[in-house]
C-alpha positions as CSV (number, residue, x, y, z in Angstrom):
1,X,-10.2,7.5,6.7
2,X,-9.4,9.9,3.7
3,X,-6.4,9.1,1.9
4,X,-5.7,11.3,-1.1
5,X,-1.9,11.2,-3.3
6,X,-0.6,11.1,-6.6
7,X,-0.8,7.7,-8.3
8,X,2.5,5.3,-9.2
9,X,1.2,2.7,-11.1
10,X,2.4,-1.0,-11.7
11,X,1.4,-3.9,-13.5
12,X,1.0,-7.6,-12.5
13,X,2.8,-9.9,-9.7
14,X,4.9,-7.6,-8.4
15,X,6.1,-9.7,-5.9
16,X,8.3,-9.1,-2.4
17,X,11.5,-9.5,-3.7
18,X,11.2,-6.3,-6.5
19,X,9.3,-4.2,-3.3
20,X,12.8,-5.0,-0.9
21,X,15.2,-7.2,-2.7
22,X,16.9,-9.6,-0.3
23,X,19.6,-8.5,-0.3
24,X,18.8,-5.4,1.6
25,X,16.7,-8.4,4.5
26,X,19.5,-7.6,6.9
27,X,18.3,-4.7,8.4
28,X,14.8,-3.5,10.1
29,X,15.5,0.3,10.1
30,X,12.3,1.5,8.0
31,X,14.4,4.5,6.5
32,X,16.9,1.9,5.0
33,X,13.9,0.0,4.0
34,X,12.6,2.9,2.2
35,X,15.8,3.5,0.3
36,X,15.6,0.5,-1.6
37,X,11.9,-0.2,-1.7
38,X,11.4,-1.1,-5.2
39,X,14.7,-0.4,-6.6
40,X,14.8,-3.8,-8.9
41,X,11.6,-2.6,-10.7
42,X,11.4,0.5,-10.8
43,X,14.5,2.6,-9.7
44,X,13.4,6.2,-10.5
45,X,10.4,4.9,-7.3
46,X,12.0,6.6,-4.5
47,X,13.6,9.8,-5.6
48,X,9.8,10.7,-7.3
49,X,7.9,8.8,-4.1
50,X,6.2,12.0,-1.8
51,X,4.6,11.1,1.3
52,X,0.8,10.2,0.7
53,X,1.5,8.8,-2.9
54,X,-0.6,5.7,-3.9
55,X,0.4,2.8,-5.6
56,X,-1.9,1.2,-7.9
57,X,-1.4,-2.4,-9.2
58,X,-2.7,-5.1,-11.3
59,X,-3.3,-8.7,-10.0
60,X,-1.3,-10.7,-7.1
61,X,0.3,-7.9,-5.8
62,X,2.7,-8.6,-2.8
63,X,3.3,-12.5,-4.1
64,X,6.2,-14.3,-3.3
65,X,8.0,-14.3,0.0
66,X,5.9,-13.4,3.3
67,X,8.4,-11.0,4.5
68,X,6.8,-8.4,6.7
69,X,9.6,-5.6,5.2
70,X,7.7,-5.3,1.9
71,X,5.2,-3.2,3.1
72,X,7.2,-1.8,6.2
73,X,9.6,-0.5,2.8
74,X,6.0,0.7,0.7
75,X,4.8,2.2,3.8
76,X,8.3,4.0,5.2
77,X,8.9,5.6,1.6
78,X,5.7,7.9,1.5
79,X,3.2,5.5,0.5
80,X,-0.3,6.3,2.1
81,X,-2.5,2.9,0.1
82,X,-2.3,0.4,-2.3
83,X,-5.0,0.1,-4.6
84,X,-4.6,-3.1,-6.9
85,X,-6.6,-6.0,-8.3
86,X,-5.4,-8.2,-6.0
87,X,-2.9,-9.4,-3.2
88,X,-1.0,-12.7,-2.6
89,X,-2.7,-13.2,1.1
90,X,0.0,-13.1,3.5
91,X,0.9,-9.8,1.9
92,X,-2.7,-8.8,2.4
93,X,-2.2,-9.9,6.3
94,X,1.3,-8.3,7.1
95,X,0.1,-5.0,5.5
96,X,-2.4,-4.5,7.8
97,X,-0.6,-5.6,10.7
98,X,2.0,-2.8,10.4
99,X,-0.5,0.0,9.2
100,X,-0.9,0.4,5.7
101,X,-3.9,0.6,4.2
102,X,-4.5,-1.8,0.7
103,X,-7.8,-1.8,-1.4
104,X,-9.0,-4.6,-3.4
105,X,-10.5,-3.1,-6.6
106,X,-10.1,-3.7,-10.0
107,X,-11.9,-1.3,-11.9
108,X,-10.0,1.3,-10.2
109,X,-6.7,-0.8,-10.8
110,X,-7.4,-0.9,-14.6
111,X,-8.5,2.4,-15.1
112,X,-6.6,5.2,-12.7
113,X,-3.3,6.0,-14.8
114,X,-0.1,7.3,-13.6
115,X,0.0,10.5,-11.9
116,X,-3.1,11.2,-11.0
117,X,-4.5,12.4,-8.4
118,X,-6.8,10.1,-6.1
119,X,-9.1,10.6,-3.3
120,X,-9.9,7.2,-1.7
121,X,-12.3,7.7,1.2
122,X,-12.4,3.4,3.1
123,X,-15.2,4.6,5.3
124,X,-17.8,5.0,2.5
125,X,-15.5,2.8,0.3
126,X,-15.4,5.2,-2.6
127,X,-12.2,5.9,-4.7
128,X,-12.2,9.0,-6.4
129,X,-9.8,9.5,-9.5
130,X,-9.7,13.7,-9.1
131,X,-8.1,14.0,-12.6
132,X,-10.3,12.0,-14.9
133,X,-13.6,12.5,-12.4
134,X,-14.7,9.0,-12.3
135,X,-15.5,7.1,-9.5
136,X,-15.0,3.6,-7.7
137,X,-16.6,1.5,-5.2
138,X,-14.7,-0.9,-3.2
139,X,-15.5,-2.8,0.4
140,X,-15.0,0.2,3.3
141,X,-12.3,-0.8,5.9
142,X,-14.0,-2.8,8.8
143,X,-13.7,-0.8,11.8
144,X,-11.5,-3.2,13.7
145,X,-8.8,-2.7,10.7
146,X,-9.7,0.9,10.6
147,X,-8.3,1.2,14.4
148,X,-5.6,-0.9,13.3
149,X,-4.2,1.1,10.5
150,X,-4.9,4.7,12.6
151,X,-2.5,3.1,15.0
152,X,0.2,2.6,13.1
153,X,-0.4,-1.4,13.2
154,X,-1.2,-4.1,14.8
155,X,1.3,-3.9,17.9
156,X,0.9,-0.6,18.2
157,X,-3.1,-0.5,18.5
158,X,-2.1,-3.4,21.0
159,X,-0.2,-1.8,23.3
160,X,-2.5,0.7,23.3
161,X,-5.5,-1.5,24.3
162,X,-7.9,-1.2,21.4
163,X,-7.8,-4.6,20.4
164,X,-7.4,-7.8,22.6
């Protein structure tokens, strides 16, 4: 799994309610999701968001509420990967389970700046900034997530009967 975007870059503890404010909760439609995802931090994110963009992120990112429309927004609004220091766990856990793919690594986290241009390759687990030329290592993506975030998610690798 090759993902390779621009980089939008953010600090630490972003948390749920800046990704998909609340008030925005009463509707599952990804696109609507989208159209607010990160709007109370950051509200130039989804008019310069392109599909494949990565996020990168300092420590905890994803704390706060477990709401699975966080990443459903991150994910519907372009976002191939989040690359951070850290994640609050259940943000870990509900990212996977609806397909998108997030990388612990903090040397990457630190040092990739804004708008560059990254090649993150989670089968070798090497993250590649393409503007500056340096290089990261991180944990490769198990297989069983791999199939998982191919899929499109958890339910979806389910109901096609690649995981039990």
């Amino acid at each position: 799994m090759i993902y390779k975007g621009s980089v939008i870059k953010y600090g630490d503890n972003v948390d749920t309610d800046v990704i998909i404010p609340a008030r925005y909760l009463n509707t599952s439609d990804h696109k609507e999701l989208a159209a607010h995802c990160m709007e109370d931090l950051d509200r130039t994110f989804v008019t310069r968001v392109k599909s494949g963009d990565i996020i990168t992120a300092g420590a905890n990112f994803g704390c706060g509420s477990s709401r699975e429309h966080a990443p459903i927004a991150i994910k519907a609004s372009g976002i191939s990967m989040v690359i951070a220091k850290s994640f609050a766990r259940i943000f870990y856990r509900n990212a996977i389970n609806i397909g998108l793919a997030i990388v612990e690594c903090p040397e990457a986290a630190d040092e990739i700046s804004e708008g560059d241009t990254v090649e993150a390759d989670m089968d070798s687990g090497i993250i590649r900034d393409l503007t500056t030329g340096r290089e990261y290592r991180t944990q490769p993506f198990p297989e069983f997530i791999q199939k998982i975030i191919e899929n499109g998610g958890l339910m979806q690798s389910a109901a096609k009967g690649l995981i039990k």
